[in-house]
C-alpha positions in Angstrom: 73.4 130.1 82.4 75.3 126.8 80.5 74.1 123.8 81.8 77.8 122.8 83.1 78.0 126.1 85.2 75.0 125.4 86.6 75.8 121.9 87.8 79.2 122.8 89.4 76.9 125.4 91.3 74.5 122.8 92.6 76.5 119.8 92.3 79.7 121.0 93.3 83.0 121.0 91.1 85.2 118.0 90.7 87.3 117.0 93.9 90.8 117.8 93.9 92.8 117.6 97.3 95.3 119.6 98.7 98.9 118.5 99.4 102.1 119.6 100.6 104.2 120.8 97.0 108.1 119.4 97.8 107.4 116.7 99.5 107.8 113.2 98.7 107.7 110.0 100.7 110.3 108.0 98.1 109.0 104.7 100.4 106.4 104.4 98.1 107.7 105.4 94.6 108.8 102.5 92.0 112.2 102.6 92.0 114.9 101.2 89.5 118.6 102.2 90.8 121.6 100.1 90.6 124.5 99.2 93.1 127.7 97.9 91.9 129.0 94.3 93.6 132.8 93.7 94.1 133.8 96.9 92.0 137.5 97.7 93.1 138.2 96.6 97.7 137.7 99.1 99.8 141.1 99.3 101.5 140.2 100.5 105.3 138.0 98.2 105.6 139.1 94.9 103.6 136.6 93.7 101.1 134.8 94.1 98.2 133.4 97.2 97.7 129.5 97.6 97.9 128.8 101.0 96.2 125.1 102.1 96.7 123.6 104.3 94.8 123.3 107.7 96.6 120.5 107.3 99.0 119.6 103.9 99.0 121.2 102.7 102.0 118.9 105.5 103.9 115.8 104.5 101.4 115.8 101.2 103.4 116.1 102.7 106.3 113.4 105.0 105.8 111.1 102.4 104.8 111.9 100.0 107.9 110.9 102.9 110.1 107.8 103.7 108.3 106.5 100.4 107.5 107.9 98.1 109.9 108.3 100.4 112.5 104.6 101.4 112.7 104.1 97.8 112.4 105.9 96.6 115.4 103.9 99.5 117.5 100.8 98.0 116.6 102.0 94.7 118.0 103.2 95.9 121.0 100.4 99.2 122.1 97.0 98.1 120.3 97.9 93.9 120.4 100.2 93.8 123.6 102.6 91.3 121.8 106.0 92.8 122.4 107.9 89.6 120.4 106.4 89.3 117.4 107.8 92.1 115.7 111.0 92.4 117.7 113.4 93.4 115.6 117.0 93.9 116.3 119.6 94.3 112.7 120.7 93.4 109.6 118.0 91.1 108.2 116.3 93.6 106.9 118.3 96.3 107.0 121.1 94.6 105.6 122.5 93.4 101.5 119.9 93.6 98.6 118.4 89.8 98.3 118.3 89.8 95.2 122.2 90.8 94.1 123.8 87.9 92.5 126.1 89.9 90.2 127.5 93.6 89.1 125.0 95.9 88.2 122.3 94.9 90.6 119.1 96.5 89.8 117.5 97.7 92.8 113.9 97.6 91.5 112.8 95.0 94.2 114.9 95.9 97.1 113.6 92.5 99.1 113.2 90.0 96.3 110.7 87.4 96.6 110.1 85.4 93.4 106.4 85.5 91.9 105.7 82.0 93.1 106.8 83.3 96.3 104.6 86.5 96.4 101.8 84.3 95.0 102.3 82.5 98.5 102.1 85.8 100.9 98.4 85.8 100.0 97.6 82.5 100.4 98.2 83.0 104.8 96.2 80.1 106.8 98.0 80.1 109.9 96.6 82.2 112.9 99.4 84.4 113.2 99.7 84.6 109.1 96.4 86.1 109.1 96.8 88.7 112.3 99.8 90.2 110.3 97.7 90.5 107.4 94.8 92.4 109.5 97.8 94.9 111.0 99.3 95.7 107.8 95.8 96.9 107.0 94.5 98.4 110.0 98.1 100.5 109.9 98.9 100.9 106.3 95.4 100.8 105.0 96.8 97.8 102.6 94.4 95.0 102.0 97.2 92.4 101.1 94.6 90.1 99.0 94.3 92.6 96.3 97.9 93.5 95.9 99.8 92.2 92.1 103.1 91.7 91.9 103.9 94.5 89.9 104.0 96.6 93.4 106.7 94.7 94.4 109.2 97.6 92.5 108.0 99.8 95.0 109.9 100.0 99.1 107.0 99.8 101.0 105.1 96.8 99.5 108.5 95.1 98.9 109.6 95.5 102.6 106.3 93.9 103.5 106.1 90.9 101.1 109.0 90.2 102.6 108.0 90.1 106.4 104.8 87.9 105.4 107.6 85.4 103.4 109.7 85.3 106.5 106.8 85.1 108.8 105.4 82.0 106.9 109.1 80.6 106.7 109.5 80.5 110.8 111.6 83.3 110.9 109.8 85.9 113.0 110.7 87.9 114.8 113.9 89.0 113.3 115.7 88.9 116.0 119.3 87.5 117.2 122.4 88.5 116.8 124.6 89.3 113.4 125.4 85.3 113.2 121.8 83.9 114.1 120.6 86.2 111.5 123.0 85.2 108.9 121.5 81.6 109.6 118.6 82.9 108.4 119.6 84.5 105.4 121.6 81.0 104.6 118.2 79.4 104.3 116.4 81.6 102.3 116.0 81.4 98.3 117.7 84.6 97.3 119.9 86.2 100.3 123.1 86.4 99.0 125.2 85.6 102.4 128.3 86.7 101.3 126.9 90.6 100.3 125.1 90.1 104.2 128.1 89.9 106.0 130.0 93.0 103.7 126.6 94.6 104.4 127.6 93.8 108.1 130.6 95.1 108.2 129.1 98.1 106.6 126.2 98.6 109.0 129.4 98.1 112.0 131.8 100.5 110.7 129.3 103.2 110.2 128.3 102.9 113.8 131.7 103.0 115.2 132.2 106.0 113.1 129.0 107.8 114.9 130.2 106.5 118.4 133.7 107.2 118.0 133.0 111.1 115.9 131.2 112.0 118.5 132.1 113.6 122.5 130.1 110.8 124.3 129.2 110.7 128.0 127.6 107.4 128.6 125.9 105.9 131.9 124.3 102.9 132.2 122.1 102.4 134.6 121.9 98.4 135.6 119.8 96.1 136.9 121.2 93.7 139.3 117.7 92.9 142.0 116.8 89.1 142.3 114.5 89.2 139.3 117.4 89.4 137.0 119.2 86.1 137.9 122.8 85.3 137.8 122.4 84.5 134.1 120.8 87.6 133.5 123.7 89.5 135.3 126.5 87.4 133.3 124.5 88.8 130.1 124.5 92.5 130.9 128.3 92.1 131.5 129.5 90.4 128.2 126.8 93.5 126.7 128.5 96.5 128.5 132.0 95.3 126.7 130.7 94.9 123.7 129.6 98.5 123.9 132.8 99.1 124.8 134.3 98.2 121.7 132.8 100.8 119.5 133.7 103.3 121.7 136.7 106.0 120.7 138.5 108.4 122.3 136.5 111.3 123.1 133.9 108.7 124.4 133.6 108.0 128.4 131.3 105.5 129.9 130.2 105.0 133.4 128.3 102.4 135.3 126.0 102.4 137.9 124.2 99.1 139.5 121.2 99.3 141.8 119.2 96.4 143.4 117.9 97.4 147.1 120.5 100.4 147.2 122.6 101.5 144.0 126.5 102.0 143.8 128.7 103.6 141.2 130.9 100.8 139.5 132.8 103.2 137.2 133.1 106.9 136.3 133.0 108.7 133.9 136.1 110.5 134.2 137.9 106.5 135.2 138.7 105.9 131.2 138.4 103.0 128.8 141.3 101.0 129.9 140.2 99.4 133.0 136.2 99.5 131.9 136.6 95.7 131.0 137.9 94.3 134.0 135.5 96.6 136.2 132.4 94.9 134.4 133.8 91.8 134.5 134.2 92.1 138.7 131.1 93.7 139.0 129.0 90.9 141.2 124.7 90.1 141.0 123.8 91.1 144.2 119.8 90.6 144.1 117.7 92.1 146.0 114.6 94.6 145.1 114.3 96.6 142.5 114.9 100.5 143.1 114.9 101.6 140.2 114.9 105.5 140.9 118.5 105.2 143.3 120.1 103.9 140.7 119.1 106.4 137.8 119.4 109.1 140.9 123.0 108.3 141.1 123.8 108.5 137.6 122.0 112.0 137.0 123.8 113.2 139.9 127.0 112.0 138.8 126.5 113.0 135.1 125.6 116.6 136.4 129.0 116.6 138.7 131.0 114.9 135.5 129.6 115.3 132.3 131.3 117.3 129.5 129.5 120.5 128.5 130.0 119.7 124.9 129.1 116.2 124.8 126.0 114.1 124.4 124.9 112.7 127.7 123.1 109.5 127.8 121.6 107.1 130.2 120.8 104.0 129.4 118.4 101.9 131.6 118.9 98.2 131.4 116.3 96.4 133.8 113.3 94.1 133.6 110.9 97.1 134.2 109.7 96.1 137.2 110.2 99.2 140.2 109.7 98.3 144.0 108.9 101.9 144.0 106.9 103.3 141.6 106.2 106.5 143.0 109.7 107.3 143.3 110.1 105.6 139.8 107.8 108.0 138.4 108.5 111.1 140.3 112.7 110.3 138.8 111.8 110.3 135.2 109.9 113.8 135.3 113.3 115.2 136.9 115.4 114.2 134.5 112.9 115.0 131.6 112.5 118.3 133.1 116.1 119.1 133.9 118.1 121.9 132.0 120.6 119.5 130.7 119.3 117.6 127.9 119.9 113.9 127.9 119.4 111.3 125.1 117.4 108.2 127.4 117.4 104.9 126.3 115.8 101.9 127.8 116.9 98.2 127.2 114.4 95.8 128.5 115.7 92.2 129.4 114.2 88.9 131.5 114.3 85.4 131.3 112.2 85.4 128.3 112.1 87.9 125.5 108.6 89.2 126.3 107.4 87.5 129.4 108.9 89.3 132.6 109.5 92.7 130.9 107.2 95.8 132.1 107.1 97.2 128.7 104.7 100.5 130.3 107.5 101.4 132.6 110.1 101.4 130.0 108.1 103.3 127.7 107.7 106.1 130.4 111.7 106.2 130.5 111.9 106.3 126.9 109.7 104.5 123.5 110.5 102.7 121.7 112.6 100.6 124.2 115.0 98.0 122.8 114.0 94.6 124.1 117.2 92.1 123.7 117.0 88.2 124.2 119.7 86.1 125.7 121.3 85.6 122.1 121.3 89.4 121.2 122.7 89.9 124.7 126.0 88.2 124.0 126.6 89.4 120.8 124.5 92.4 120.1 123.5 94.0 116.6 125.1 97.0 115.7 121.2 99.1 115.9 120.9 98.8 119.4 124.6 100.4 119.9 123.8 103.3 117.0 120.9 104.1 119.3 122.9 104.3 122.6 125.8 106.3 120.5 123.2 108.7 118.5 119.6 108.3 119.9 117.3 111.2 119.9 118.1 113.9 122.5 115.4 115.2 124.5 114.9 119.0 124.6 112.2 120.3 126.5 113.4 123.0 128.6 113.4 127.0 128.1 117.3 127.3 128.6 120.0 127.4 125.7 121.0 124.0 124.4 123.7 123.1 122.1 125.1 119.4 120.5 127.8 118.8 118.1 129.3 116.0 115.8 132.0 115.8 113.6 132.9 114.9 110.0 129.0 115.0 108.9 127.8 113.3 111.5 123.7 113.7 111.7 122.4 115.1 115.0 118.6 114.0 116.3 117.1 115.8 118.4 113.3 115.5 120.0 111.8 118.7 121.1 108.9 119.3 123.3 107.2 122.2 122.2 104.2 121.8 124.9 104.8 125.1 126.3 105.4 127.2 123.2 105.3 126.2 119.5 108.1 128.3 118.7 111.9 128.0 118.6 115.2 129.2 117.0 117.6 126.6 116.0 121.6 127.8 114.5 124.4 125.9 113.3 127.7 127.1 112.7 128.3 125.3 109.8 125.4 124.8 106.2 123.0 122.5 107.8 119.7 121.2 106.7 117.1 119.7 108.8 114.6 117.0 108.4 111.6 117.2 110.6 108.6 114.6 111.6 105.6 115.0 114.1 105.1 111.3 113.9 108.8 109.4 113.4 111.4 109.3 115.6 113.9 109.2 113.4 112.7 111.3 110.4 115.0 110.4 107.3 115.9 111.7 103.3 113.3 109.9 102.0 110.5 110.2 105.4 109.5 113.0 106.8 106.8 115.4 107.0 109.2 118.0 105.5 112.6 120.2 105.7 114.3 123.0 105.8 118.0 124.5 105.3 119.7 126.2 107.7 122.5 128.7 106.5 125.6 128.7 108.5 125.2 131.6 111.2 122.0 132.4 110.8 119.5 131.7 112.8 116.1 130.1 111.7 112.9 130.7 113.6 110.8 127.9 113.5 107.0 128.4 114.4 105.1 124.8 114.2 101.4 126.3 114.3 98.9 124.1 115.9 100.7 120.6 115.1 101.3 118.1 118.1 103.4 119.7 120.4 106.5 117.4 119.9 108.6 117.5 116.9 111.8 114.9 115.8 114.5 116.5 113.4 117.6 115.3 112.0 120.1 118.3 111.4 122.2 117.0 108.5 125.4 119.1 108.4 126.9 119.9 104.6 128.6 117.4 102.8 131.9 118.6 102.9 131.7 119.4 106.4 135.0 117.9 107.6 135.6 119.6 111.1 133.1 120.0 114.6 129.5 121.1 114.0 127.4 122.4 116.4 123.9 123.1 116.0 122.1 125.7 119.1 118.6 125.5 120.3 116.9 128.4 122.3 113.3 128.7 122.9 113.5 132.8 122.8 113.6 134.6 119.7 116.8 136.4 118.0 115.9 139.3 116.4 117.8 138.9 113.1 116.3 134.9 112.7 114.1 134.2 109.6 110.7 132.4 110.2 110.2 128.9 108.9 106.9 127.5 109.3 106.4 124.4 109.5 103.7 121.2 109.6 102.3 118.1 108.4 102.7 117.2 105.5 99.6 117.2 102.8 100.2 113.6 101.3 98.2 112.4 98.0 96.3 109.4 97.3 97.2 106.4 95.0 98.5 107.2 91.8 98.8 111.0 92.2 101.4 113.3 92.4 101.5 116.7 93.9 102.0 119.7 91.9 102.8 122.8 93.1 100.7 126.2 92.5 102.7 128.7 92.8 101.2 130.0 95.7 103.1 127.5 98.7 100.1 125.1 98.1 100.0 122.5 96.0 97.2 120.2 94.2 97.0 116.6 93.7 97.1 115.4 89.9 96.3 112.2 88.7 99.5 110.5 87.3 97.5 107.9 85.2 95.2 108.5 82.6 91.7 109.2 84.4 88.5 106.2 84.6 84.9 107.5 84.6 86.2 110.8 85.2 88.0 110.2 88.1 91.6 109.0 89.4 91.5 105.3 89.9 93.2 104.3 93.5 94.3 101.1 93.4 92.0 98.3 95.4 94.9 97.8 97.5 94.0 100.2 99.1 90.3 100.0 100.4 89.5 103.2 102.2 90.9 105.2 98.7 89.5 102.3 96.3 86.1 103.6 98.0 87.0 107.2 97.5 87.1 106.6 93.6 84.3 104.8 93.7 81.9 107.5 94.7 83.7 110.2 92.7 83.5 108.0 89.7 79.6 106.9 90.2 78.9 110.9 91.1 80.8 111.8 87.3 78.9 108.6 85.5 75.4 110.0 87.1 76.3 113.7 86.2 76.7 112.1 82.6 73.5 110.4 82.5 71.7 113.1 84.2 72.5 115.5 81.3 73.4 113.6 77.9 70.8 113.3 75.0 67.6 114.8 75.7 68.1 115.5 79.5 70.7 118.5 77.8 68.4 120.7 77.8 67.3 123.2 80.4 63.8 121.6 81.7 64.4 120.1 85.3 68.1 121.4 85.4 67.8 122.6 89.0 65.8 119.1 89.9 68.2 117.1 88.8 71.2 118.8 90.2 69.4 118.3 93.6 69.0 114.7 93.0 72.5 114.4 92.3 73.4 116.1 95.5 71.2 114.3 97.5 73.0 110.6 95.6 75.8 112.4 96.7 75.1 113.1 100.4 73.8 109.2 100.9 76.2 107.7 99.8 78.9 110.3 101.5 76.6 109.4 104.7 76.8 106.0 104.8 80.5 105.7 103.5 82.1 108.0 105.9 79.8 108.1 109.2 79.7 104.8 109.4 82.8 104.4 111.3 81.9 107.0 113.9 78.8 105.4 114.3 80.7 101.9 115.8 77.8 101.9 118.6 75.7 101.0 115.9 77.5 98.9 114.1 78.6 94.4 115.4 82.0 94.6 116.8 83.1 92.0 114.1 82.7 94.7 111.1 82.8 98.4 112.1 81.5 99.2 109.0 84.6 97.5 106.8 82.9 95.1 105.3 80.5 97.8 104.3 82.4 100.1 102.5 84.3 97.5 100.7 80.9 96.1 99.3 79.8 100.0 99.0 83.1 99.9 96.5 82.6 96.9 94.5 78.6 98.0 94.1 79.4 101.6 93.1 81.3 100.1 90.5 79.2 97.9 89.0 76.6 100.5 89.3 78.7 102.8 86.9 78.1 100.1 84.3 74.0 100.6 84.1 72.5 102.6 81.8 69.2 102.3 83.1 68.8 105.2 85.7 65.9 103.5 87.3 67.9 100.5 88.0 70.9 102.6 89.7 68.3 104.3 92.1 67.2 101.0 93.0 70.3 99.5 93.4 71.8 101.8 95.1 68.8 102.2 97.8 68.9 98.4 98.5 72.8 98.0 98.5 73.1 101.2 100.8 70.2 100.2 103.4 70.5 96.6 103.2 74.5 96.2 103.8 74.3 98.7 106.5 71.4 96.5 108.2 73.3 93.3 107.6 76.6 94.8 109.7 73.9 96.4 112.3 75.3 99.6 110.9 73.7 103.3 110.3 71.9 105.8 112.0 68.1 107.6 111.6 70.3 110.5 110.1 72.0 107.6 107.3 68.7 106.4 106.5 66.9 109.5 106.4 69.5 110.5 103.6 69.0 107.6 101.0 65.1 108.4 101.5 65.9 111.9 100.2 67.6 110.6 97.1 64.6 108.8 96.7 61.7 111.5 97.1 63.3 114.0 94.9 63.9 110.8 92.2 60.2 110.3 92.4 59.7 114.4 91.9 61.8 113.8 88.4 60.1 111.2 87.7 56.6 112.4 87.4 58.3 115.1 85.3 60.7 113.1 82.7 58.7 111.4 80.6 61.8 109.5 79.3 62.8 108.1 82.5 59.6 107.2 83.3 59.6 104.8 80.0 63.0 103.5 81.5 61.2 102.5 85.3 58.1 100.8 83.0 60.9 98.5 81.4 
C-alpha cells in the first residue's frame, strides 16, 4: 500500500464541505457596477434620472435585511434595547454616498474614506464597543481585523457605515424623510441632492405597490388613557398620510378602541370623506381593550372585505392590554382563521422605547414597526410599503389565492406546522424566492428559488426544515395585466415536486461548484496556504477552522518527508496524527458546549482565537518535538486560564502524547530532535 493511501485511510482525506450549487448570497461578493447620475429627466416623475444598474436597488435592500436586519433583532430579543437600531427609511436605503458625478462606480455602496474606516476600529465609547460585540456575536465578524479592501463588498460596506454613523451621533436612524436628510447634509460624502431623487424614488415605487394592488385596509387604533392627547393628534396626521398613497382599488377602514371599541369608518365608505373622519375622530381614554377593537375589525373585514384583495390589519397601540387573556385568545383567531390576513403592528408611546410592550406586539406580528413622534407626522415611505405589501400569513388547510398587477411581487408567510407540503400556481410565468430565516427573502438573499410555469402547478415538499417558510413570487417581467398566484395544502395530481431547504453556504474565500449530481462542493477561490483555504481573520470561528486544517496538512508533511517516507511506523504515526487531530478538534469545538465549565466572561472565545494564532505559529516549527510541546501547553493551559475543558478534553491531549512517546522510543531521528 502507497504511503499516501494509507494516510487518507488512517488520517482521513482532506476536508471539503458541502454546499448548495446555484446559490449565491451577492451581500457578500465584491462588487463593481455603475449607475448613471442626471442621464436624460425622467418625465412622470420630474427630475433627473437615476438609472441603477439591474439589481442594485434590491442588492441594498438585500443587504439591509440581512445585515442590519439581524442586527437590530439582536438589539431588541437578546439585549432588550428596542431604540438603538430603530430604523425607519432612506438613510441607508437611500442614494449611493459616494456618487458625485456620471458613471458612479458602485464598488463601495456606503462610502467611508480610509481615514474614516481607520476610525470604525478605533470605538471607545460604551455603546461603540457593544455594536462591535453584536456585529460579531451575529455575523461572526471580528471588526478589529477587518482591512479596507472589504469595503468593495455589501455586507462589510453596510456595516462600516453603521459604526461611522453610530460614532457621528446619528443612531438610530430614525425620523422622518427631512430629519434624515439633516443627517445626510452633515456627513462627508452623502450627496443630498441624489437623497432626495432617491426619495422620490423610494415614494413612487411604494405608491405604485399600494395603488397596483386591491387593498382592504383596517386599522385598528389606540385611543385608552396611556396614549395621551398628543399621542392621539399623532395617529391622526399618520392615518392621512396613509391615505395619500392609497389608489383606487384601495379601501381603508378604522376602528378605535379604549374601554369599548367603535367603528370610525368602513370599508366600503371610500376615500373621499376618510380625511375629515380621522380628523373628527376624538381621544376618548380609558383602558386598553385591545381584543374589542381588533374583534370589530375581523368581524367587519369578514362581513366587507373583497375576495380578491389583500386584507390587512394594522394595530397601532402602546402594547399594553387590560386583558390579556382575551388579547391572547384574539390573535390565535385571527391567525387560525380561513381568510388569510397580512398583520402589522405599529408600536407608539411617549417615548420611542420606553412605554411600548414590544412582547405583545411581537405576538400580533415581528418585526413590529416602532415610530417616534417625528416619524409619526411625516412618516417614511418603509413603514407604508409594509402596510400596502407586508407578508401575508397562510396557515390554514383551505384554498388561498392573492394577486397584483403590473409585476407587482407578492409575499407570502406560510406555516407549514401541520404538513410540510404544499402546491402553489400562478396564472401567469412566476418565480419564487424562498427563506426559512428572512422575512422578506430578496434576488440577491435567500435560501434558494424556484420557477413556476404559468398553469402549472408546483408541489413544494420542504423536508424536515423549520416549519415556516417566507417566499416572494416574482411574476414575469413583461407581465403587464392581474396576476394571481393559488396556494392549497392538498396535492394536484398533475403538479411537479420541488424540494426545497436551506441553503449549504461556503466559507471565506470559496465558491461553490456544482457536481453534477444536485450537490455541490466548496472550492477554494484563492490560491491554497499550507495546504488549506485561508479564511480570512475577520472571521474568527472560520480563521480557526483553517488553522487546524492547515497545522493537520503541515504535520502530515513532517510526519512523512525525508526519512520518515518510508514504511517503518506508518500506521504509528498515522495514529498520532489522528489523535493531534481529535485534541485539538476537542478543545476547539466542545468547548462552547461545555459553557458550565468555562467563566461567563469568555465562553471559550478567547480560547479559540489564541488556539488560531498558536496553530499558526506552530505551522512555522520544524522541530516536531517542539510542536508536541507547544501544542500540549497552549491547549491545556488556555483552557485552564478561561476555566474551560472537560476530563473528556484533557484526556484527548494526553493521548496525543502517549502515542508521541510510543514514536519516540521508535524514531531514532526524532529522538535526536527532543535531545536538542
Amino acid at each position: 500500500m502507497k504511503l499516501s493511501s494509507l494516510f487518507v485511510m488512517l488520517y482521513g482525506a482532506s476536508a471539503v464541505d458541502e454546499c448548495t450549487p446555484g446559490w449565491t448570497d451577492k451581500t457578500t461578493e465584491a462588487i463593481e457596477e455603475a449607475i448613471d447620475l442626471g442621464n436624460g429627466t425622467d418625465a412622470r416623475l420630474g427630475w433627473p434620472y437615476v438609472k441603477y444598474t439591474p439589481g442594485m436597488y434590491n442588492l441594498r435592500k438585500s443587504t439591509i435585511t440581512k445585515y442590519f436586519g439581524q442586527l437590530q433583532n439582536y438589539y431588541e430579543y437578546t439585549l432588550g434595547d428596542v431604540k438603538t437600531m430603530n430604523e425607519n427609511g432612506f438613510l441607508l436605503k437611500a442614494a449611493d454616498t459616494n456618487c458625485r458625478k456620471a458613471p458612479c462606480y458602485n464598488s463601495r455602496i456606503w462610502y467611508l474614506t480610509p481615514t474614516e474606516f481607520e476610525a470604525t476600529k478605533s470605538v471607545t465609547s460604551t455603546e461603540g464597543k457593544k455594536l462591535l460585540m453584536a456585529i460579531k456575536a451575529v455575523h461572526g465578524i471580528d471588526w478589529h481585523q477587518v482591512t479596507y479592501d472589504k469595503m468593495t463588498t455589501p455586507g462589510f460596506s453596510l456595516l462600516a457605515y453603521v459604526i461611522h454613523l453610530q460614532q457621528r451621533g446619528f443612531m438610530p436612524i430614525s425620523g422622518n424623510n427631512d430629519s434624515q436628510l439633516d443627517i445626510c447634509d452633515q456627513l462627508t460624502y452623502c450627496d443630498t441632492t441624489l437623497f432626495e431623487n432617491s426619495s422620490r424614488f423610494i415614494r413612487t415605487d411604494v405608491e405604485l405597490s399600494c395603488q397596483q394592488r386591491d387593498n382592504d385596509i383596517m386599522f385598528v387604533v389606540d385611543s385608552s388613557g396611556s396614549v395621551g392627547s398628543a399621542g392621539f393628534a399623532r395617529v391622526r396626521n399618520f392615518l392621512k398620510e396613509v391615505k395619500s398613497y392609497m389608489g383606487s382599488t384601495s379601501r381603508i377602514g378604522v376602528v378605535r378602541f379604549a374601554t369599548n371599541s367603535e367603528l370610525i369608518w368602513g370599508l366600503d365608505d371610500g376615500l373621499d370623506g376618510f380625511t375629515n373622519a380621522v380628523t373628527n375622530m376624538a381621544w376618548t381614554m380609558g383602558g386598553t381593550y385591545t381584543a374589542k377593537g381588533l374583534d370589530l375589525a375581523y368581524d367587519h373585514m369578514l362581513l366587507r372585505g373583497r375576495r380578491s384583495a389583500t386584507k390587512t390589519i394594522v394595530l397601532m397601540t402602546d402594547g399594553y392590554t387590560s386583558n390579556q387573556s382575551a388579547y391572547d385568545a384574539e390573535i390565535k383567531k385571527i391567525k387560525g382563521s380561513s381568510v388569510s390576513f397580512n398583520l402589522q403592528a405599529i408600536g407608539f408611546g411617549y417615548t420611542m422605547n420606553a412605554n411600548v410592550n414590544m412582547e405583545d406586539l411581537k405576538e400580533f406580528n415581528q418585526p413590529p414597526q416602532i415610530l417616534d413622534s417625528v416619524t409619526f407626522d411625516n412618516p417614511a415611505s418603509a413603514i407604508i410599503q409594509d402596510i400596502c405589501a407586508g407578508a401575508i400569513g397562510y396557515q390554514n388547510i383551505a384554498d388561498f389565492e392573492t394577486c397584483s398587477y403590473n409585476g407587482q411581487s407578492m409575499n407570502i408567510a406560510i406555516d407549514l406546522s401541520h404538513k410540510n407540503t404544499f402546491t402553489i400556481e400562478s396564472n401567469n410565468n412566476a418565480y419564487v424566492v424562498y427563506s426559512f430565516s428572512s422575512q422578506k427573502p430578496t434576488d440577491h438573499f435567500n435560501d434558494g428559488q424556484f420557477v413556476v410555469p404559468a398553469g402549472q402547478p408546483q408541489e413544494i415538499k420542504s423536508g424536515d426544515e423549520p416549519q415556516k417558510i417566507y417566499i416572494n413570487v416574482f411574476p414575469q417581467d413583461t407581465a403587464t395585466d392581474k396576476t394571481c398566484v393559488k396556494i392549497n395544502s392538498s396535492l394536484t395530481r398533475s403538479a411537479t415536486t420541488v424540494n426545497i431547504g436551506t441553503a449549504k453556504t461556503c466559507h471565506d474565500n470559496e465558491t461553490c461548484q456544482a457536481n453534477g449530481d444536485g450537490t455541490g462542493s466548496c472550492v477554494c477561490s484563492v490560491p491554497l496556504e499550507n495546504g488549506a483555504c485561508p479564511y480570512g481573520s475577520y472571521y474568527p470561528a472560520q480563521h480557526a477552522l483553517y488553522a487546524k486544517r492547515a497545522l493537520f496538512n503541515t504535520l502530515e508533511a513532517k510526519m512523512t518527508s525525508g526519512a520518515r517516507s518510508s514504511v517503518k511506523n506508518q500506521p504509528l504515526r498515522a495514529r498520532y496524527l489522528q489523535r493531534v487531530k481529535d485534541a485539538v478538534n476537542s478543545f476547539s469545538s466542545n468547548i462552547v458546549s461545555h459553557k458550565k465549565h468555562c467563566k461567563n466572561n469568555h465562553n471559550g472565545e478567547s480560547h479559540r482565537q489564541i488556539d488560531a494564532a498558536t496553530l499558526l505559529d506552530l505551522i512555522k516549527e520544524d522541530n516536531l518535538c517542539k510542536i508536541k510541546s507547544t501544542l500540549k501547553n497552549s491547549l491545556k493551559g488556555a483552557a485552564q486560564a478561561h476555566g474551560c475543558g472537560s476530563a473528556s478534553e484533557h484526556k484527548a491531549v494526553k493521548r496525543a502524547e502517549k502515542t508521541f512517546n510510543k514514536l519516540l522510543a521508535r524514531d531514532a531521528e526524532l529522538r535526536e530532535q527532543c535531545n536538542h
